[in-house]
C-alpha positions in Angstrom: -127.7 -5.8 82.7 -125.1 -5.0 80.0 -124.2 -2.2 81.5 -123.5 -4.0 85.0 -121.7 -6.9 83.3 -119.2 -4.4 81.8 -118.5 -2.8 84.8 -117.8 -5.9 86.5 -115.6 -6.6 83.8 -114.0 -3.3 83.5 -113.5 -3.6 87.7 -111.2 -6.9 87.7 -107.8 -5.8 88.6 -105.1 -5.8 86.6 -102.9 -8.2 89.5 -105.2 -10.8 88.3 -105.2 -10.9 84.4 -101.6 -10.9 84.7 -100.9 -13.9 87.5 -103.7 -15.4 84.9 -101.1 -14.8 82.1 -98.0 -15.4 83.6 -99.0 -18.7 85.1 -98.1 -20.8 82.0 -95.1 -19.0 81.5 -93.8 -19.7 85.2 -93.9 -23.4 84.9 -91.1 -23.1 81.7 -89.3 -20.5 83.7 -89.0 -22.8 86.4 -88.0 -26.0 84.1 -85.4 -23.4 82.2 -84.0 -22.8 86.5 -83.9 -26.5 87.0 -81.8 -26.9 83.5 -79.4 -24.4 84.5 -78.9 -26.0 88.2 -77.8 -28.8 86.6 -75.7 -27.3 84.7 -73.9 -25.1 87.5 -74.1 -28.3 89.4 -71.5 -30.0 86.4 -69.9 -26.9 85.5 -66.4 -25.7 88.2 -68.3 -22.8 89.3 -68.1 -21.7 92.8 -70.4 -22.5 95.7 -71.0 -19.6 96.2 -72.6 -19.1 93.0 -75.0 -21.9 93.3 -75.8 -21.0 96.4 -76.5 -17.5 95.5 -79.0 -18.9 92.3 -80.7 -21.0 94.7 -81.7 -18.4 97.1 -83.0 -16.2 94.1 -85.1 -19.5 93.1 -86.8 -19.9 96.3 -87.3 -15.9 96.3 -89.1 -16.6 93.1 -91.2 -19.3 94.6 -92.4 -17.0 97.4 -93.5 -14.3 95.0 -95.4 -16.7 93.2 -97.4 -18.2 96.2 -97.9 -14.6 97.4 -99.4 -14.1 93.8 -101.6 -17.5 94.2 -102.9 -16.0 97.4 -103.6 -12.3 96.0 -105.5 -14.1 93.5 -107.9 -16.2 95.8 -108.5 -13.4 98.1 -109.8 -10.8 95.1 -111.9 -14.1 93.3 -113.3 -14.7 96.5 -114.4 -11.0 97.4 -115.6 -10.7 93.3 -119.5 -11.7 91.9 -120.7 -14.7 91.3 -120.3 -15.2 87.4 -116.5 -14.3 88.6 -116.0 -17.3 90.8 -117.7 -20.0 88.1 -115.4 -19.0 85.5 -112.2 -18.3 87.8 -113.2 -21.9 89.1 -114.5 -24.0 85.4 -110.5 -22.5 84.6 -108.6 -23.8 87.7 -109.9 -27.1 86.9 -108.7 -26.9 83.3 -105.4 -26.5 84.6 -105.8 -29.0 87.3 -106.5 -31.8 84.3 -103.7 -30.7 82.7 -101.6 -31.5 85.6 -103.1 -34.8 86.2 -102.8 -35.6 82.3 -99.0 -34.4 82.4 -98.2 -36.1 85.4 -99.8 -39.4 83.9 -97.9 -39.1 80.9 -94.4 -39.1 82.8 -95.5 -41.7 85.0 -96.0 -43.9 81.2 -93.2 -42.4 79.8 -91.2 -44.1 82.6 -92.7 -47.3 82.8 -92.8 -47.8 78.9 -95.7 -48.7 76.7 -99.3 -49.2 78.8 -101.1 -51.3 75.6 -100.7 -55.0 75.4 -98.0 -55.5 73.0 -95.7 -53.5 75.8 -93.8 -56.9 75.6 -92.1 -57.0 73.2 -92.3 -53.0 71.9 -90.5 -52.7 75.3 -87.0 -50.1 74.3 -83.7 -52.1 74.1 -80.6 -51.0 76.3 -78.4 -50.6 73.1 -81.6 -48.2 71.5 -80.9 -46.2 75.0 -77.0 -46.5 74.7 -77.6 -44.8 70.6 -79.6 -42.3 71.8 -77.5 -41.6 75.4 -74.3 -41.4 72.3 -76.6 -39.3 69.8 -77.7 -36.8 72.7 -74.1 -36.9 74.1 -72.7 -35.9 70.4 -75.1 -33.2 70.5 -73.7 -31.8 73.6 -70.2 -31.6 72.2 -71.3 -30.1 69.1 -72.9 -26.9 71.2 -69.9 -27.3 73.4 -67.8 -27.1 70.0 -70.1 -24.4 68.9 -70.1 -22.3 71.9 -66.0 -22.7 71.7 -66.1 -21.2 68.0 -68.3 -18.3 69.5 -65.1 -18.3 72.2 -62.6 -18.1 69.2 -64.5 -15.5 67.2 -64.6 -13.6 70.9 -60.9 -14.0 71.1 -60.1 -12.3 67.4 -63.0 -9.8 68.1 -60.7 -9.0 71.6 -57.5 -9.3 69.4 -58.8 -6.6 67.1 -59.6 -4.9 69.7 -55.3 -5.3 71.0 -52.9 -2.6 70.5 -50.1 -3.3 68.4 -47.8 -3.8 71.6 -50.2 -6.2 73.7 -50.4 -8.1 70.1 -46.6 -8.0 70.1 -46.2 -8.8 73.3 -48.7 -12.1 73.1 -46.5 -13.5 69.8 -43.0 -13.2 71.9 -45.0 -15.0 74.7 -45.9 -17.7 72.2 -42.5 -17.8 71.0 -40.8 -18.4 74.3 -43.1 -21.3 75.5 -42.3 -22.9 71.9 -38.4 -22.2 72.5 -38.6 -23.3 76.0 -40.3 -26.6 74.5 -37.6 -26.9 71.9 -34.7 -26.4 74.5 -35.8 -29.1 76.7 -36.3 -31.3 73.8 -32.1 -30.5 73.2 -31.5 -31.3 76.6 -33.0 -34.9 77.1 -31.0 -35.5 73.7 -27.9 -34.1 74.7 -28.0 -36.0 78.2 -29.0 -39.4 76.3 -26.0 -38.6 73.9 -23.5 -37.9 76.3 -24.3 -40.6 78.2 -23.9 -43.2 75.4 -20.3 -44.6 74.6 -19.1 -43.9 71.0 -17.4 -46.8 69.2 -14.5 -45.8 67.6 -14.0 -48.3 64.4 -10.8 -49.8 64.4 -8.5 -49.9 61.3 -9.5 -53.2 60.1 -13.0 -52.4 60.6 -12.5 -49.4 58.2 -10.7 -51.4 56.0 -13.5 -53.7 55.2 -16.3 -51.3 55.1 -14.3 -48.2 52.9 -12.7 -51.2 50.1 -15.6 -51.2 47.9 -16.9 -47.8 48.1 -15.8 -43.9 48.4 -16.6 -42.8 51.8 -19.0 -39.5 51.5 -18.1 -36.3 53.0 -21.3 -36.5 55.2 -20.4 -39.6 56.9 -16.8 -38.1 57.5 -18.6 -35.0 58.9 -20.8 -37.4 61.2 -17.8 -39.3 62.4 -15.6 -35.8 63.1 -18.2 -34.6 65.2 -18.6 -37.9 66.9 -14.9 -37.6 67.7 -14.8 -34.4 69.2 -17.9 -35.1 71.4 -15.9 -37.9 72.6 -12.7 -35.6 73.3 -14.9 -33.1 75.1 -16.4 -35.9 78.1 -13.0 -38.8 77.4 -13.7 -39.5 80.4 -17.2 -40.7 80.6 -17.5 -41.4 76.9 -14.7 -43.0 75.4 -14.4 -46.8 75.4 -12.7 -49.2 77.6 -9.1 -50.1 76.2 -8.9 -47.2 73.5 -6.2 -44.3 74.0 -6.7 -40.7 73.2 -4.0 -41.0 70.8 -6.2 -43.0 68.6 -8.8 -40.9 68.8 -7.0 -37.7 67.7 -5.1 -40.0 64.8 -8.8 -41.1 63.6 -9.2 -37.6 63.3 -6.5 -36.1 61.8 -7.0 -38.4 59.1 -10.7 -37.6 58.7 -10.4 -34.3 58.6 -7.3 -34.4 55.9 -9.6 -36.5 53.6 -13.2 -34.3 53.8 -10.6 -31.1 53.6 -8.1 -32.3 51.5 -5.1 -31.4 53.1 -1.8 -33.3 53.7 -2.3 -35.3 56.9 1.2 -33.8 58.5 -0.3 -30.1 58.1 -3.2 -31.4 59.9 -0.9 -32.8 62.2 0.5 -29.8 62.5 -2.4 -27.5 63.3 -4.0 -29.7 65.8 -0.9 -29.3 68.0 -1.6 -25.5 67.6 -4.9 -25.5 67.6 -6.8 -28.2 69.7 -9.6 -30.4 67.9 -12.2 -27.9 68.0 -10.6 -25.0 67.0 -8.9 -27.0 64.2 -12.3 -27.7 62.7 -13.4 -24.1 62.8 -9.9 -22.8 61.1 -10.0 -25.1 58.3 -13.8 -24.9 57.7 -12.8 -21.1 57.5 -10.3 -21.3 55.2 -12.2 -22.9 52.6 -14.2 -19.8 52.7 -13.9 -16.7 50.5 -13.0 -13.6 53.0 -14.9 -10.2 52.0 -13.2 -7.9 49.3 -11.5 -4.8 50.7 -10.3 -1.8 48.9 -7.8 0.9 50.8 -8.6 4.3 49.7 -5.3 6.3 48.1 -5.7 9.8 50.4 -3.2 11.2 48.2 -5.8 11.7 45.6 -9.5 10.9 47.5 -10.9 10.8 50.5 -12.8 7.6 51.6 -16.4 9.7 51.6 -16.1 10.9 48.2 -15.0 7.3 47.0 -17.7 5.7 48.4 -20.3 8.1 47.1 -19.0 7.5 43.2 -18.7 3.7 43.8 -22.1 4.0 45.2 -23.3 5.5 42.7 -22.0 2.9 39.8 -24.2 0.1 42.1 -21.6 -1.1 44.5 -22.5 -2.0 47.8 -20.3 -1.4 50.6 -19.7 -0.2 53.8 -16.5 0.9 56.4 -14.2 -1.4 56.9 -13.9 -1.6 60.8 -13.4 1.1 63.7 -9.7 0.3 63.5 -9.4 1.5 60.1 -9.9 5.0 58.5 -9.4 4.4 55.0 -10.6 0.7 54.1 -14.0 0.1 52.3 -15.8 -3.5 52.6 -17.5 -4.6 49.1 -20.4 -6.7 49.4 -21.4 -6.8 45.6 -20.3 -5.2 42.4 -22.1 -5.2 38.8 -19.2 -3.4 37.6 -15.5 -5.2 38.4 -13.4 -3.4 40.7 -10.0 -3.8 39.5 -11.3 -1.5 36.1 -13.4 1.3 37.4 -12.2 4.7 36.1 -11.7 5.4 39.8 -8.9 2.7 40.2 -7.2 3.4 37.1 -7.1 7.4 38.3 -5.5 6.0 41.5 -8.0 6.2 43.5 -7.9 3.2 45.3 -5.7 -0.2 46.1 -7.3 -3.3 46.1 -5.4 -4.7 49.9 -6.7 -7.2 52.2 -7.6 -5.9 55.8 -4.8 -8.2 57.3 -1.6 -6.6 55.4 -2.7 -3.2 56.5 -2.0 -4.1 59.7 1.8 -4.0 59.2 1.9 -0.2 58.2 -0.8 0.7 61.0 2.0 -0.9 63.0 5.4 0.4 62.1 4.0 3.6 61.9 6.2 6.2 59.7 6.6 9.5 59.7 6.7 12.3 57.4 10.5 13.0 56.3 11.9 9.9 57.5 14.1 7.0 55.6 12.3 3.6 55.7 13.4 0.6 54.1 10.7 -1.9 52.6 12.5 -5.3 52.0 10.5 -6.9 50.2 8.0 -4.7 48.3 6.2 -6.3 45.8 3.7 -5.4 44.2 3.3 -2.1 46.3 0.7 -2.3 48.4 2.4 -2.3 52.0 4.9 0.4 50.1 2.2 3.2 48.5 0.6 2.8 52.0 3.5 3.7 53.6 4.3 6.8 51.3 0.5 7.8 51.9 1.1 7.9 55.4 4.6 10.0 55.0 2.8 12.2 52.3 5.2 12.3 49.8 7.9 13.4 52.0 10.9 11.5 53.0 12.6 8.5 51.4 11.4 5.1 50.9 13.1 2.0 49.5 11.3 -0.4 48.1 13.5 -3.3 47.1 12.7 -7.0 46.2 14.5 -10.1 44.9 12.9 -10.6 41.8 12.9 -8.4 38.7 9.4 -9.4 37.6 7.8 -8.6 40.5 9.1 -5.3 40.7 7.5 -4.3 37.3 4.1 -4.4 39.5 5.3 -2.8 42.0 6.7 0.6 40.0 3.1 0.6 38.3 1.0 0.6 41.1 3.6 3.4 42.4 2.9 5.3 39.2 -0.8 5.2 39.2 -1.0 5.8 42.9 0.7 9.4 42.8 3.9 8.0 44.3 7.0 10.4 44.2 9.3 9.3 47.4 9.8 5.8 46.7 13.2 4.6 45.0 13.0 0.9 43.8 15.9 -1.7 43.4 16.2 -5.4 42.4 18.5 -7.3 45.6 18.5 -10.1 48.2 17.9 -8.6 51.4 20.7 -10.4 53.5 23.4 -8.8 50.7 21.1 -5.1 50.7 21.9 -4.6 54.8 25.9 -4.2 54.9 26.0 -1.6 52.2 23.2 0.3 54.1 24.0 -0.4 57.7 22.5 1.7 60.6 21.0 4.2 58.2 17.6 4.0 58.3 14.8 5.1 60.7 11.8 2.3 60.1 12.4 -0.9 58.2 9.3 -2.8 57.3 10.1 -6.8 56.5 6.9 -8.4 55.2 9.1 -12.5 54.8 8.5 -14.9 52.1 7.0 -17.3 54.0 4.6 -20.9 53.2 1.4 -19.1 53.1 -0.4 -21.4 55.6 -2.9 -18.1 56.5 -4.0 -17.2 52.8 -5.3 -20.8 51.8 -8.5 -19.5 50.6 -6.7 -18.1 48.0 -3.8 -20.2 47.3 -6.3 -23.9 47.7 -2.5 -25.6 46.5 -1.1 -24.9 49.2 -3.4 -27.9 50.8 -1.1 -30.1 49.2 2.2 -28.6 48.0 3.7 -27.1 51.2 5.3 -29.3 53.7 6.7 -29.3 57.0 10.3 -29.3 55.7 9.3 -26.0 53.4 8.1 -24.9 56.4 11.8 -24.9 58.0 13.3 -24.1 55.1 11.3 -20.8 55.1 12.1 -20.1 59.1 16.0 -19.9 57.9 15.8 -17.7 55.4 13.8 -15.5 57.3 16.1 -15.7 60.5 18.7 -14.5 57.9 16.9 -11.2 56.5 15.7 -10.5 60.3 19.0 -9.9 61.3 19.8 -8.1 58.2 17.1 -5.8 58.6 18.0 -5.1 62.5 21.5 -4.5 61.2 20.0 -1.9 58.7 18.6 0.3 61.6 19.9 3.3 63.2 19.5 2.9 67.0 19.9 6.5 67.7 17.0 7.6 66.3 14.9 5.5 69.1 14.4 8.7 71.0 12.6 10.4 68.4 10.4 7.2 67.9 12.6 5.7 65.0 15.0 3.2 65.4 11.9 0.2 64.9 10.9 -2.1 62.6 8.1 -4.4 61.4 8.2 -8.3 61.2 5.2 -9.9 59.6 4.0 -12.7 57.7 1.0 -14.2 55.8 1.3 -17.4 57.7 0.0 -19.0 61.4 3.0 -22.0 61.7 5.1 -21.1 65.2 8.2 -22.3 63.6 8.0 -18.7 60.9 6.9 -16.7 63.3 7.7 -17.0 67.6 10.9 -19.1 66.5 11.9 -16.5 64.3 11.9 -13.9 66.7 12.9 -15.7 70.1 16.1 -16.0 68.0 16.6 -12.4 67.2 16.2 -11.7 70.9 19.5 -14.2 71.5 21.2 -12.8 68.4 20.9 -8.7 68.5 20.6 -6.4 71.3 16.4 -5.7 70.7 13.7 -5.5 72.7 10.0 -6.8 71.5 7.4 -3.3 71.8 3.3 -3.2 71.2 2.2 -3.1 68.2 -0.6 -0.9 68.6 -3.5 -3.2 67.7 -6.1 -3.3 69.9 -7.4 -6.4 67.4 -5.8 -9.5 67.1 -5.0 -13.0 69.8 -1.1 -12.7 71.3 1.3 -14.5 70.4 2.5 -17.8 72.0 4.7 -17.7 74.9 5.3 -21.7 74.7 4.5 -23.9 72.0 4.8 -28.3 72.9 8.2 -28.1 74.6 9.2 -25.0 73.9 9.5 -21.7 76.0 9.7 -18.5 74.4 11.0 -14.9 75.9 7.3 -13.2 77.9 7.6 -10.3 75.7 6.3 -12.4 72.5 2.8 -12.0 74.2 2.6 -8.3 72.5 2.9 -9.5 69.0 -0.4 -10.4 67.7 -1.8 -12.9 65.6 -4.9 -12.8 63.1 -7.3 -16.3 62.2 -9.7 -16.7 59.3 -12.2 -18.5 61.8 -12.0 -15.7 64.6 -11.7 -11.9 62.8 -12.6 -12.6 59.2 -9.3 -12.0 58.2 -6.8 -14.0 56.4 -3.7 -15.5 58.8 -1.1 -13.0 59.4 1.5 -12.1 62.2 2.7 -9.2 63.4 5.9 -8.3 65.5 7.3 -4.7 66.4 10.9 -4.3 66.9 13.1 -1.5 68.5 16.8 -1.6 68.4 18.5 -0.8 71.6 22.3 -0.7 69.9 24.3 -2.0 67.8 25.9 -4.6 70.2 26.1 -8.6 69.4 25.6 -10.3 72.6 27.8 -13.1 71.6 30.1 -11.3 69.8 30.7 -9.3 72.6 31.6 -12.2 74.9 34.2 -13.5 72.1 35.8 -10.2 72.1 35.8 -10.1 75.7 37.7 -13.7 76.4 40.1 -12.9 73.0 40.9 -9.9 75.0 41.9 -11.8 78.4 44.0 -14.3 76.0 46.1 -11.5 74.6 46.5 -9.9 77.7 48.0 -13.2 79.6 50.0 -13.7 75.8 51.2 -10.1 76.0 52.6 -10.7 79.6 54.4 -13.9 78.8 56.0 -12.4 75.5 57.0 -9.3 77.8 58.7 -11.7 79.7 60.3 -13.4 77.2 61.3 -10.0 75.8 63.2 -9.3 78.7 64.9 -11.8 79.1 65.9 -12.0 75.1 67.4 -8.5 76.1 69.4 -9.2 78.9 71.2 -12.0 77.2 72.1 -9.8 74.1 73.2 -6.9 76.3 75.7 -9.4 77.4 76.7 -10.5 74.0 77.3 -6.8 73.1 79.7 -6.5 75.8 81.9 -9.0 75.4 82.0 -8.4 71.6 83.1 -4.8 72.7 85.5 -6.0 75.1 87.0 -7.9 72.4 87.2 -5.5 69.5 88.9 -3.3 72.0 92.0 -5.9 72.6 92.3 -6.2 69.1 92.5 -2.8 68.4 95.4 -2.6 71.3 97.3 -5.6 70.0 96.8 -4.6 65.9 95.5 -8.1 65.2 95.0 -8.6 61.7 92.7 -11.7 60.9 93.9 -13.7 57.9 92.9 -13.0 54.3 91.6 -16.1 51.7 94.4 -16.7 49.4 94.2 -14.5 45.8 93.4 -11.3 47.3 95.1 -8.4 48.8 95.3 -7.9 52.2 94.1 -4.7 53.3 94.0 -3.4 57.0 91.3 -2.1 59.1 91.1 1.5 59.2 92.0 3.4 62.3 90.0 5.6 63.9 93.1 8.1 63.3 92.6 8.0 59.2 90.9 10.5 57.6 90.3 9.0 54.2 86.8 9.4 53.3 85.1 5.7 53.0 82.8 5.1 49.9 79.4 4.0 49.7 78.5 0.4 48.5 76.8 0.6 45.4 73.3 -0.4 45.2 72.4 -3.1 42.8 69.3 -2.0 41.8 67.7 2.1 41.3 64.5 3.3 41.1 64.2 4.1 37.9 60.6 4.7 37.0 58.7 2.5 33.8 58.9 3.2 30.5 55.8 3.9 28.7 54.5 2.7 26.3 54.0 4.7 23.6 50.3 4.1 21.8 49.8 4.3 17.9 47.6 6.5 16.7 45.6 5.0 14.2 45.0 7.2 11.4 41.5 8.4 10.6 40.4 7.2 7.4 36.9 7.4 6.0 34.8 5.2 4.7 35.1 6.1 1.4 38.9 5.7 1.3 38.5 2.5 3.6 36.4 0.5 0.7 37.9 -1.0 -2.4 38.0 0.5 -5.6 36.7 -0.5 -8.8 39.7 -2.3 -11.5 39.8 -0.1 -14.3 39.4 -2.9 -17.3 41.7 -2.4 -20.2 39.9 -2.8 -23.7 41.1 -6.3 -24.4 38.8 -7.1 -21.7 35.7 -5.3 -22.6 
């Protein structure tokens, strides 16, 4: 019997042991499917996805009622102690069923005992716990975000620098696009407001008490100019531009402290805007530039030693071969071993422009009017390598002593230097030299950021004063050129100046155009803004557009001018029209006086004639005139007498001067020259 109950037991199939163990687990497998429907069901997933899950569900389902069947069909075609057991365990599990099933049912309605009346759950119990199970929720749903972010650095390690790259410039752009519409709806609501523009009394009041800080100027400027950009839409009803541009003028003059006719002045050249920018600019320092001396170095070399002693620099610009920007300097550069050997020349970028200009040439004569202290005048002998002539001159003595230094110390040996005003220095050395280079006294209205008192010691009559004197050594230095060296590329010269006022600089030269036969040529700078062809009222000759100008606020430079000259001849237009009408005058006087000369003749040819008729009568009738009483009377000779007749007497000879004869003062020495000694006699002693 043992035997035949093992075998029975050794012959169940294995289908059924396991649809026996995989029963309980189905019904949690099935509860887990449910769960996750509902969560597709919430989740923005595709119907195509739920659709897909619930087909594999039902799938499920049929393979487990296929299994139920398999089941019944081997338990009913098994022995007898089989089917007790198989049946004593399907109604085990069909208790535990009901008993589940009841317990849901009481879970629903609430408590079954009798105090289910008032142990009944409360709606705000259900609303805690609905709040408690909800905060649970998020928590996973933070949780399962975490995971997300520890995903997202696991995929950025995972990035190549360049996707990483690229995914930080992405960032960046959506937070500049954020900040550039944020700029917009500002600018729109600020250009749409209307500014008020205080009125004098209104300032009056408020600025009495108190000193008006530079920020609130700075705020009210650039209220102004917003204002002067849109007048249209933004300025306010019964207010004139003109009071605008006066509020500002005087603002700016205060937070800059300049004189308010300079500011005046520059905001007629300028514009509002522009103004800002140029005097904000030259309140700054410009960058220290050193010229290298190619008479003794080259610019590689220099830089290498300066290097070397800790300087940091760098080339000057592509327009320049031998200029040297210096950023910083342990060491100062005006007393390196390398500027005292002559090296270099400390020169600002803007008054090597000049030179570059004008141009010389080796073995040529060039005429430096005012040269002090040497820098324009050792560039220009480095460019004619020590050949040819230069002449340095300059007004004042003082100066000068710089100037013959820097000469020395640079290697200079074709430069001759002389002390005298420029408009007395061209007639003693008219038309005799090839190049003149005239660098004017002038206000100094470009180099402000190194002369600050010019802010408030130059004026607009200096400025005028200045344009006279500099009309006057323009023409002296046109007169000094030699015209016929124009062919060869002479014959040209240099006007420049260290200041941006139209009345030094396009005046100056739309009256050399009127006063000497010139003509206005490029200057050879690709760099620079031209000049002006009409300033306010004025209109100046088209040809001013090649000289060029140079502004703190545009090339980093300080203000300068530049104009290149070539003399055509040596013609004066208006002298030339003078001469001209003198001439037509003493042509008609001439043929007048001929007239008149003729006529003068005729009448003493007649005179002659009848004094010759008379004598002749005379003569024939031996009339004797009468004599004054007390002297003899003595005949006129007859052409018959040959007595010889004597010469008057002249009352005074030519005798030539006595001279004076000079004493000759006898040499006597010193020894004989001093007194002697008395001899005393013995009484005395």
């Amino acid at each position: 019997m043992v035997v035949r109950k093992s075998s029975r037991r050794k012959s169940v199939p294995a289908s059924y042991t396991d649809s026996a163990k995989k029963q309980p687990k189905k019904k949690e497998e099935v509860k887990e499917e449910e769960e996750e429907e509902e969560e597709t069901a919430s989740s923005s997933e595709g119907e195509e996805e739920s659709s897909s899950e619930e087909e594999e569900e039902e799938e499920d389902k049929k393979d487990v009622k296929v299994q139920k069947k398999g089941t019944k069909d081997e338990d009913s075609g098994s022995d007898d102690s089989g089917s007790d057991k198989e049946e004593s365990g399907s109604e085990k599990e069909d208790d535990d069923e009901e008993d589940e099933s009841e317990s849901e049912e009481e879970d629903a309605k609430g408590f079954t005992d009798d105090n289910a009346k008032w142990l009944k759950p409360k709606k705000k119990q259900d609303e805690k716990k609905k709040q408690l199970l909800s905060s649970d929720d998020e928590e996973d749903d933070d949780d399962e975000l975490i995971g997300s972010d520890d995903d997202d650095e696991d995929s950025d390690d995972e990035l190549l620098e360049v996707e990483r790259q690229a995914a930080l410039l992405d960032t960046e752009m959506e937070a500049e696009k954020e900040e550039a519409e944020e700029e917009m709806r500002r600018t729109i609501s600020q250009q749409t407001s209307i500014y008020h523009l205080p009125t004098v009394e209104e300032l009056e009041e408020a600025d009495a008490d108190r000193v008006v800080p530079p920020t609130e100027l700075k705020s009210r400027i650039d209220d102004i100019l917003e204002v002067l950009a849109d007048f249209k839409s933004r300025r306010e009803e019964g207010r004139s531009r003109s009071e605008y541009v006066a509020q500002l003028s005087s603002d700016m003059s205060e937070l800059f402290g300049y004189l308010p006719e300079l500011v005046e002045y520059f905001l007629s050249m300028f514009g509002p805007s522009e103004t800002l920018e140029f005097l904000e600019a030259s309140d700054k320092p410009r960058p220290l530039v050193v010229r290298v001396n190619t008479l003794k170095a080259r610019r590689k070399d220099l830089a290498s030693s300066l290097m070397k002693r800790g300087v940091s620099l760098d080339p000057l610009a592509p327009w320049s071969k031998v200029g040297l920007k210096i950023y910083e300097s342990p060491v100062p550069i005006g007393a390196t071993p390398e500027y005292l050997a002559g090296h270099y020349m400390l020169q600002s970028a803007a008054s090597m422009c000049p030179v570059m200009a004008l141009a010389p040439k080796p073995n040529e004569r060039v005429l430096d009017m005012s040269s002090a202290p040497g820098g324009k005048t050792s560039y220009i002998c480095q460019l004619m390598r020590n050949t040819g002539v230069v002449l340095a001159n300059d007004l004042k003595a003082e100066r000068q002593k710089a100037t013959v230094a820097n000469l020395h110390r640079l290697g200079v040996r074709n430069a001759v230097t002389c002390c005298k005003d420029g408009r007395k220095l061209a007639p003693s050395v008219k038309n005799s030299f090839d190049r003149v280079l005239l660098d004017a006294p002038c206000s100094g209205l470009g180099v402000i950021s190194r002369d600050p008192s010019v802010k408030v010691q130059r004026t607009i009559g200096d400025v005028n004063r200045c344009a006279h004197l500099q009309k006057e050594l323009l023409l002296a230095a046109i007169d000094a050129l030699n015209h016929k060296k124009a062919k060869s590329g002479g014959g040209c010269m240099v006007y420049s100046t260290c200041s941006v006022a139209v009345a030094e600089n396009e005046e100056v030269v739309n009256y050399a155009l009127s006063k000497r036969d010139i003509k206005i040529v490029d200057a050879g700078l690709d760099f620079g803004k031209p000049g002006f062809t009409r300033y306010q009222h004025k209109r100046f000759h088209p040809s001013l557009a090649l000289t060029r100008r140079f502004y703190p606020h545009v090339h980093n430079m300080d203000g300068f001018y530049v104009a290149k000259i070539q003399k055509l001849s040596n013609k004066i237009p208006g002298n030339d029209e003078k001469a001209k009408g003198e001439e037509e005058e003493m042509e008609s006087n001439d043929a007048g006086d001929e007239d008149e000369v003729d006529a003068m003749e005729e009448e003493t040819s007649k005179d002659d004639n009848d004094t010759k008729v008379e004598a002749k009568k005379n003569i024939d009738n031996k009339y004797v005139p009468p004599f004054p009483k007390g002297k003899k009377k003595k005949r006129p000779a007859d052409d018959t007498d040959d007595k010889p007749t004597k010469k008057p007497k002249d009352k005074y000879k030519s005798v030539p001067p006595k001279q004076e004869q000079q004493v000759k003062k006898k040499k006597t020495n010193a020894k004989v020259t001093k007194p002697r000694r008395k001899k005393l006699n013995a009484e005395q002693t």
